[in-house]
C-alpha positions in Angstrom: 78.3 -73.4 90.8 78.6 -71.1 93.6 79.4 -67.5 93.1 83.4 -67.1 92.7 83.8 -64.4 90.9 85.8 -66.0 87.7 86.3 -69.2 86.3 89.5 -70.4 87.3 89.0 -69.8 91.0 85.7 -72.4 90.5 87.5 -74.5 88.3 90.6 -74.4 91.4 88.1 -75.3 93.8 86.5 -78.2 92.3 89.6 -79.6 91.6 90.7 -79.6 94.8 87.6 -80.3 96.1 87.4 -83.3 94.1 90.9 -84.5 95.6 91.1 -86.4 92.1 92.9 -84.2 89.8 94.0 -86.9 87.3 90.3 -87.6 86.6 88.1 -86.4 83.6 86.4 -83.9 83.5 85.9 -82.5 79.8 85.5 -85.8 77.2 85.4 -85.4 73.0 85.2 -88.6 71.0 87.9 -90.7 72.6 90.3 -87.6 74.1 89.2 -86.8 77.2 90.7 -83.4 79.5 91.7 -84.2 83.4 91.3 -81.6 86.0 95.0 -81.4 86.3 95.2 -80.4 82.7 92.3 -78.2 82.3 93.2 -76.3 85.6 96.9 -75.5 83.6 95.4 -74.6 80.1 92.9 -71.9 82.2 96.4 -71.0 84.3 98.3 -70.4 80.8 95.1 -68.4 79.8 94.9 -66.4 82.5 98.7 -65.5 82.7 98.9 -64.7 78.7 96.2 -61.9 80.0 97.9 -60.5 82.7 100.7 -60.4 80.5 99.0 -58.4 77.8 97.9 -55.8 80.5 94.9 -57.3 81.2 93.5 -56.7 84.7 90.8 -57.9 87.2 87.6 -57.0 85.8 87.8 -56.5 82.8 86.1 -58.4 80.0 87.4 -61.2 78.3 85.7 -62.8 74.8 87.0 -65.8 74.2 86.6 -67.4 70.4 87.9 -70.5 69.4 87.1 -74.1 67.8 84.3 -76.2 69.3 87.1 -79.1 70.6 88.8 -79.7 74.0 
């Protein structure tokens, strides 16, 4: 992974990159996550931030269940 600063910008790129955005990428068991809908769950993430005044740079932890 080159050097993009956050997450969603590399996760942006490879999808695009990839020019396959209906394909897997994350798999658990039988469910498996496309790009498509991985790039929208990081989107929704990333907007709920900004929305709770969070801004570039600043430190995110992130806790949550061990599933896709």
């Amino acid at each position: 992974m080159s050097d993009h600063g956050n997450l969603s910008a590399w996760l942006f790129e490879s999808a695009r990159s990839d020019g396959d955005d209906q394909r897997p990428v994350l798999h658990q068991g039988e469910r498996a996550m496309t790009y498509a809908e991985l790039v929208d769950s990081v989107a929704r993430l990333a907007s709920a931030l900004k929305d709770i005044g969070m801004t570039r740079g600043e430190r995110v932890a992130v806790v949550m269940r061990d599933t896709i």
